[in-house]
C-alpha positions in Angstrom: 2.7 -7.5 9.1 -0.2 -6.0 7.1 2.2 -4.7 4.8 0.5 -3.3 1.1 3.2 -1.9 -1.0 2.3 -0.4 -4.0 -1.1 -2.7 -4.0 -0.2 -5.4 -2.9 -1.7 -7.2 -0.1 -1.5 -10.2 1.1 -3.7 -12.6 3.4 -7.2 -11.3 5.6 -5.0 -9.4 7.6 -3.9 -7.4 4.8 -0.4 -8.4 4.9 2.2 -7.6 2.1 5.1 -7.2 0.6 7.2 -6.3 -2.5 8.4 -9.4 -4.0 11.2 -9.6 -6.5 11.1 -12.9 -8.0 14.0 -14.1 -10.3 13.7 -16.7 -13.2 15.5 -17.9 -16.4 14.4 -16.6 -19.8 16.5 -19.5 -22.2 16.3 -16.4 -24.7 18.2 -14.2 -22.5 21.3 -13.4 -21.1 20.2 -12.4 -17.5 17.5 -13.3 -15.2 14.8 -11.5 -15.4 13.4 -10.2 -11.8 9.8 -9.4 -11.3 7.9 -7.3 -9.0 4.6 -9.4 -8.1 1.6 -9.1 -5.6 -2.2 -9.0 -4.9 -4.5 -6.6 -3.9 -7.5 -7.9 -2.1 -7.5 -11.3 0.9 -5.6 -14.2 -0.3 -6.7 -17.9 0.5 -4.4 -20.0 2.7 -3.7 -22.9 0.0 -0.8 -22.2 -1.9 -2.7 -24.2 -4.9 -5.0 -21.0 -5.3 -2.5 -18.6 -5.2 -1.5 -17.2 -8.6 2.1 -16.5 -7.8 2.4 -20.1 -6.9 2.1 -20.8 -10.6 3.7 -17.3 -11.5 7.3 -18.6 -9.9 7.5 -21.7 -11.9 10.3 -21.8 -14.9 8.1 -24.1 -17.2 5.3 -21.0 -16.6 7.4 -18.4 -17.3 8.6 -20.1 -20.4 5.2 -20.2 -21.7 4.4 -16.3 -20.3 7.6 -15.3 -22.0 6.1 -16.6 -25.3 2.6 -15.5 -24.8 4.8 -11.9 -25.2 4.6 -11.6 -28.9 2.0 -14.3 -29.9 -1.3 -16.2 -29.0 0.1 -20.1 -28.4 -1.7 -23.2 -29.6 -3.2 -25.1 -26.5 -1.4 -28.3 -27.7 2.2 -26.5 -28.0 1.4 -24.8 -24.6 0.6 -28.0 -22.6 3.8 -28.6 -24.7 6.0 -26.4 -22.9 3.9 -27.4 -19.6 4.8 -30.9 -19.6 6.3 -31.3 -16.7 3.3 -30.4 -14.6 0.6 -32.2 -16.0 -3.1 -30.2 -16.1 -1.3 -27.3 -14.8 -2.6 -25.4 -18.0 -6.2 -25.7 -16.1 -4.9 -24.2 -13.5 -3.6 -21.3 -14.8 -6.4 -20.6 -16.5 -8.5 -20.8 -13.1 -6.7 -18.5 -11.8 -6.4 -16.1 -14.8 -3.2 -15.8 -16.0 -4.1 -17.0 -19.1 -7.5 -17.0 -20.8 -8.2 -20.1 -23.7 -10.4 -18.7 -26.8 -10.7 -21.5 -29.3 -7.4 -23.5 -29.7 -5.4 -20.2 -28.6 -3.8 -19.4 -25.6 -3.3 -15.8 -24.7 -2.5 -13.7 -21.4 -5.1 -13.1 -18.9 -3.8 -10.5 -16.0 -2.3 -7.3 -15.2 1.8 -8.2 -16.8 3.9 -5.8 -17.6 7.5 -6.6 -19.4 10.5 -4.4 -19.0 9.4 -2.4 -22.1 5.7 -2.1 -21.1 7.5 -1.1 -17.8 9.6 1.9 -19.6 6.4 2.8 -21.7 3.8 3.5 -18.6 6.8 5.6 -16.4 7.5 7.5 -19.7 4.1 8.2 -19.7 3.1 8.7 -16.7 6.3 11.6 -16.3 4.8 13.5 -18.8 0.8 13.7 -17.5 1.9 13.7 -13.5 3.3 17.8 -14.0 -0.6 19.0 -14.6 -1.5 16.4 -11.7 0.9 18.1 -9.4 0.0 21.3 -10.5 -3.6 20.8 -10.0 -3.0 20.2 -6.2 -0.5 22.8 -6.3 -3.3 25.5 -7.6 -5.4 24.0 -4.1 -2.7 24.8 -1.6 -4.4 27.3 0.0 -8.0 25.4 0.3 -6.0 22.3 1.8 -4.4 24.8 4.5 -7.9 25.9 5.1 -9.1 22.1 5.8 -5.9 21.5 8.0 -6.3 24.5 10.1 -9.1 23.0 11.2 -7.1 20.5 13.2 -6.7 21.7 16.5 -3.5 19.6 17.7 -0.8 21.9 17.0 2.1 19.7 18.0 1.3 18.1 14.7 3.1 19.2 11.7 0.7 19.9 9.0 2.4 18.7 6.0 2.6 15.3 8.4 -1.3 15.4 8.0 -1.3 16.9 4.3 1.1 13.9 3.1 -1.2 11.3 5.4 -4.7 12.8 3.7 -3.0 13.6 0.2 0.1 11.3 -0.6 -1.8 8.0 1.6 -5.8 8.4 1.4 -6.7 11.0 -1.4 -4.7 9.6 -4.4 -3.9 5.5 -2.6 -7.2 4.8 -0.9 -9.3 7.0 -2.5 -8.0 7.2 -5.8 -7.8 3.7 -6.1 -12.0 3.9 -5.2 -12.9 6.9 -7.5 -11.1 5.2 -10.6 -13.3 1.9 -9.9 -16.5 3.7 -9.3 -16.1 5.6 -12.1 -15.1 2.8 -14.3 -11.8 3.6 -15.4 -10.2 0.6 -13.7 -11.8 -3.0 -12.9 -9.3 -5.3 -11.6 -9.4 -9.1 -13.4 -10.4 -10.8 -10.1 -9.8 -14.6 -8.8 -12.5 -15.6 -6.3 -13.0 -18.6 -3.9 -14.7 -19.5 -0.4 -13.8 -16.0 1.4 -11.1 -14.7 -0.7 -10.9 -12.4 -3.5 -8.2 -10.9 -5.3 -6.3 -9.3 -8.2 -2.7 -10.2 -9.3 -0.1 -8.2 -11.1 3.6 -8.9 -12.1 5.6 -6.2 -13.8 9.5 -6.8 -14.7 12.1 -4.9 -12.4 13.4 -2.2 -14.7 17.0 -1.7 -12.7 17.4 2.0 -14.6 13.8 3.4 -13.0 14.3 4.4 -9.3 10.8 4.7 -7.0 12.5 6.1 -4.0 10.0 8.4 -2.9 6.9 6.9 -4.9 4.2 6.4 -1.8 2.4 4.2 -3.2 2.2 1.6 -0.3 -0.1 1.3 2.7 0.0 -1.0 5.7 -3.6 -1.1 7.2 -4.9 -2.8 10.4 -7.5 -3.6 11.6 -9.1 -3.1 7.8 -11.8 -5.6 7.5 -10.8 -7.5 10.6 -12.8 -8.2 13.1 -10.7 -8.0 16.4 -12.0 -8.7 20.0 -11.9 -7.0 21.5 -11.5 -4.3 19.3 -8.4 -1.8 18.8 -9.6 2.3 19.8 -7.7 3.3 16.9 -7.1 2.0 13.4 -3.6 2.0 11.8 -2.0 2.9 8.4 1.2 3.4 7.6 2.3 5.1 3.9 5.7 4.6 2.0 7.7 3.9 -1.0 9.1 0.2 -1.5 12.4 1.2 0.3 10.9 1.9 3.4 10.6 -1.8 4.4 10.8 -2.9 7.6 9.2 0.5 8.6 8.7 1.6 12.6 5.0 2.6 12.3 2.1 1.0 13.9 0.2 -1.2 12.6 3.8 -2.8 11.5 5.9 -2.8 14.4 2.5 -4.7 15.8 3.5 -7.7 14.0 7.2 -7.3 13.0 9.8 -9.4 15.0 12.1 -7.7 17.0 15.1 -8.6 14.8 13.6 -6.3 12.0 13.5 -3.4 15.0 15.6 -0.4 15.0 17.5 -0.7 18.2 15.5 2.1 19.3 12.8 1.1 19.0 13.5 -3.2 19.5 14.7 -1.6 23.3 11.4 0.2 23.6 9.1 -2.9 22.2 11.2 -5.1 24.6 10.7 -2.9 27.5 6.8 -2.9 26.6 6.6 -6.8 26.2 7.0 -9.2 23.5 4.3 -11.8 23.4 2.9 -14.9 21.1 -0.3 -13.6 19.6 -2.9 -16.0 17.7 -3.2 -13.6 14.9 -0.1 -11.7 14.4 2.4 -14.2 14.9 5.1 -15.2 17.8 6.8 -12.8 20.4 5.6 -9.6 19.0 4.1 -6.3 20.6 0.6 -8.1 19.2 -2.9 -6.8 19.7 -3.1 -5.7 23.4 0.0 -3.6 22.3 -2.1 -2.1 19.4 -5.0 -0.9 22.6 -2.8 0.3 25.3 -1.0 2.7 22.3 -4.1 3.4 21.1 -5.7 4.7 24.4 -2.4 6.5 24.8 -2.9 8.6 21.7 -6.5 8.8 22.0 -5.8 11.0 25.6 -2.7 13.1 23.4 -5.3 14.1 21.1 -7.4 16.3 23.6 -4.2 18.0 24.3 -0.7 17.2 25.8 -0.5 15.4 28.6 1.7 14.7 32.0 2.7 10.8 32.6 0.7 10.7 35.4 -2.6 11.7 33.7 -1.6 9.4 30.6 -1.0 6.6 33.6 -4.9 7.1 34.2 -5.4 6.2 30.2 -4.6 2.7 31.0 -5.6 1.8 34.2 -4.1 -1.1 35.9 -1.1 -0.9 33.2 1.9 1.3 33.6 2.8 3.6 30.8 6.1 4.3 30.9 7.3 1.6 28.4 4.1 2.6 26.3 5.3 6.2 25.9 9.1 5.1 25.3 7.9 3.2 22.2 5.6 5.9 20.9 8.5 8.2 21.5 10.5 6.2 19.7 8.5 5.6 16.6 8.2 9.5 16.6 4.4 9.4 17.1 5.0 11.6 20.4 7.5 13.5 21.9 8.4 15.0 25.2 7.5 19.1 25.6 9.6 21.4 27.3 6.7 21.7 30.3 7.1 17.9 31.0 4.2 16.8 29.6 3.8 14.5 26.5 2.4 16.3 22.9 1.2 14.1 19.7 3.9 14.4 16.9 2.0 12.2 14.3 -1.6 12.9 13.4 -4.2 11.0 15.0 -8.0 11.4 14.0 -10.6 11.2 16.5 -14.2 11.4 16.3 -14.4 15.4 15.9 -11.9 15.5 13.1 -14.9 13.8 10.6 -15.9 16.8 9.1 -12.4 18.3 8.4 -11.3 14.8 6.8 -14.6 14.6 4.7 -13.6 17.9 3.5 -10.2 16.9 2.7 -11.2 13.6 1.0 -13.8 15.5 -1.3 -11.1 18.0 -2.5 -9.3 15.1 -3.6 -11.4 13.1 -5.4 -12.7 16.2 -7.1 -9.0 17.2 -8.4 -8.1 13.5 -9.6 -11.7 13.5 -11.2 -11.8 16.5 -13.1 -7.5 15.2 -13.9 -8.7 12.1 -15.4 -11.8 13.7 -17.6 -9.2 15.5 -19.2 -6.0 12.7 -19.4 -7.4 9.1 -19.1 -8.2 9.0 -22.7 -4.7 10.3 -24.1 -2.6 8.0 -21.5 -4.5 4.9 -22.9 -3.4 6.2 -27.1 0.2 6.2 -25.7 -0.4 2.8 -24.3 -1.8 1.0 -27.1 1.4 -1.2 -26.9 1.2 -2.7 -23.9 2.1 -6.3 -23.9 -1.3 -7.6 -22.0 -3.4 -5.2 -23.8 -2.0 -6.6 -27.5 -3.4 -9.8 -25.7 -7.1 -9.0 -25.1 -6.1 -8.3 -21.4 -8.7 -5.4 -20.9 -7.4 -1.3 -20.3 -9.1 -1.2 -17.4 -8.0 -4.4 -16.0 -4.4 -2.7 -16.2 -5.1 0.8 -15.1 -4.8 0.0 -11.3 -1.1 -0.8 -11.8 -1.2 2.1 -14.3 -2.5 4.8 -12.0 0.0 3.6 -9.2 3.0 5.0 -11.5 0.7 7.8 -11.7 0.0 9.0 -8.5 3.3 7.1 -6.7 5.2 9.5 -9.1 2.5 12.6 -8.2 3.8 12.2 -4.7 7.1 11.8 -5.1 6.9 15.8 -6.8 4.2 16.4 -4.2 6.9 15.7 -1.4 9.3 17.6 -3.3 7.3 20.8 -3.8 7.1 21.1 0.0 3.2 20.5 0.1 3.4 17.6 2.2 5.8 16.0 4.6 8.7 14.2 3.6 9.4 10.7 4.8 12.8 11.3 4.8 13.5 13.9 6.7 16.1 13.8 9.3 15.3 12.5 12.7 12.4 10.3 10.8 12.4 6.9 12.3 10.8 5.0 10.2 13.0 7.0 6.7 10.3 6.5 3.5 7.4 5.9 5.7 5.0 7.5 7.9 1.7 6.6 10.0 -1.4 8.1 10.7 -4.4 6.6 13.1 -8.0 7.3 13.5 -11.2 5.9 15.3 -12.4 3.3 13.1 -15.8 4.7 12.1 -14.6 7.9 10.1 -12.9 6.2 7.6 -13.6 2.2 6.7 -11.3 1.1 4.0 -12.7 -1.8 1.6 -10.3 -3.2 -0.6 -11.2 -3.9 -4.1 
């Protein structure tokens, strides 16, 4: 559940997922396979879902066109024929826009070409990115050193704060603020949201771009609610990943055995909101009041028994072992592996988020205007689709490419490291009110 790879999201909850989606072009040999998704809360009626449309061969027929050329409305209700007034429909939900008697492209799609084009692009502006944060290794140490849990790994917090919410969350929120993207938006009765379909371009590999969150609660409101939020941050491989808030709502046949023996031991259950025998909410609590006590300091079992009273921990503490977020000490007592924010780590994250935003600011003063000259020949763009409109999946080659170096240049954690287990992913939690995420 809750899963946002890349930015996709999917449902109020936040859920998502990277979709490949494979449909005839009659002008080519092969399929051709598309990466699709949303970024904001979808509406339950499939009729107001874009992708609905999206999947259909007489649409893509008619997007596969709209490639090269602006299409008369009577020669695309043409190629629509077999679902009459569909054309209306499309253009509700913007994936096309009508001017006059022309029909033209109206959201975030990027061919196989356009595809090549931003990665080619994006390789050569990410060095100076990387090399920007590189020049501020030694103010983030300073900001990390002012976490006190020293069972932590540090590059675990630096990828969390750098990789996950610097250039995701709050990259993602400087860019719109400062204008340099505006996502083409679909709107309804409580729900809102963007769509994007870029072509799968088999010869580009985004192992190691961590460019996907899974967040929970987010915008929820849970009763009662959870004592920590969740996120975990990966590339598109890491799917199904052992972090919380996932393993929350992830059946136990998508468990490691590991950690499906741990979940099992702790309880399976039928949740109203996250779906049939999974850990579920109450899970989410007793974990979260585990942690919460691991972040003043390790911890025996019996003084982590009196974290949840009435509740034994044992099971609790296998499946947090499990999922790596804690581990045994040589004393006996239990230590935090995985960081967890509390209420005193405000300042030190305030610090860290400002550092950020003020190296991808001053980065995209001096680069936003050069990447858009080498992307004058974007498919969408030729077809009134505005730059900005396209930046969002633009800056997520960007920074899931920054990350990947990042990762490589041993400034912050990587998710692959032996013994991870969740490989291409990891999770971070904090008390919900020092850092709200609003998706937009």
């Amino acid at each position: 559940m809750f899963r946002h790879i890349g930015l996709i999201v999917l449902a109020a909850c936040m859920f998502s997922a990277w979709a490949a989606n494979a449909a005839s072009d009659p002008a080519a040999a092969k399929p051709r396979r598309y990466v699709s998704g949303y970024a904001g809360t979808l509406p339950k009626d499939p009729k107001d879902l874009a992708r609905t449309y999206f999947n259909q061969p007489a649409v893509r027929t008619l997007i596969y066109a709209l490639e090269s050329r602006s299409v008369p409305v009577a020669e695309a209700k043409a190629m629509l024929a077999g679902a009459p007034g569909i054309l209306d429909d499309l253009v509700r939900l913007k994936l096309v826009a009508v001017s006059g008697d022309q029909v033209r492209l109206g959201f975030a799609y990027f061919n196989a070409a356009d595809m090549r084009l931003v990665h080619a692009v994006a390789a050569r502006h990410v060095p100076s990115l990387v090399a920007a944060y590189r020049a501020k290794a030694p103010a983030f140490e300073a900001i990390w050193a002012r976490y006190p849990v020293a069972s932590v790994e540090r590059r675990k917090l630096a990828f969390a704060l750098i990789a996950g919410v610097g250039l995701n969350w709050d990259g993602l929120d400087l860019l719109f603020d400062e204008g340099w993207r505006k996502p083409q938006l679909v709107s309804g009765p409580d729900w809102q949201y963007g769509f994007f379909a870029s072509e799968d371009v088999g010869d580009i590999d985004y192992k190691g771009f961590y460019w996907g969150s899974s967040a929970f609660p987010g915008g929820l409101s849970v009763s009662p609610p959870l004592p920590l939020a969740f996120v975990s941050f990966g590339d598109p491989q890491s799917d199904p990943r052992m972090n919380f808030p996932d393993l929350l709502g992830l059946p136990a046949s998508d468990m490691t055995p590991p950690v499906r023996a741990a979940a099992e031991q702790v309880g399976l259950r039928d949740d109203p909101m996250l779906g049939p025998k999974v850990l579920g909410l109450e899970a989410g609590r007793q974990v979260g009041r585990l942690l919460l006590r691991l972040r003043q300091g390790p911890a025996s079992a019996a003084a982590l028994q009196a974290a949840l009273p009435g509740d034994p921990a044992q099971a609790e503490l296998k499946l947090l072992q499990a999922a790596g977020y804690v581990r045994a000490a040589p004393d006996g007592r239990f230590e935090l592996t995985a960081p967890v924010l509390g209420d005193s780590d405000r300042a030190m994250l305030e610090q860290a988020r400002a550092l950020n935003k003020a190296i991808i600011r001053a980065w995209m003063r001096t680069n936003y205007g050069p990447i858009r000259k080498e992307l004058t020949g974007l498919t969408a763009l030729r077809q009134g689709v505005p730059y900005e409109a396209l930046f969002t999946q633009i800056w997520h080659e960007v920074f899931g490419l920054t990350t990947r170096e990042l990762v490589a240049s041993g400034m912050v954690a990587d998710p692959y490291a032996p013994q991870n287990p969740s490989p291409g992913s990891l999770g971070m939690a904090w008390r919900p009110d020092i850092l709200q995420r609003v998706w937009r």
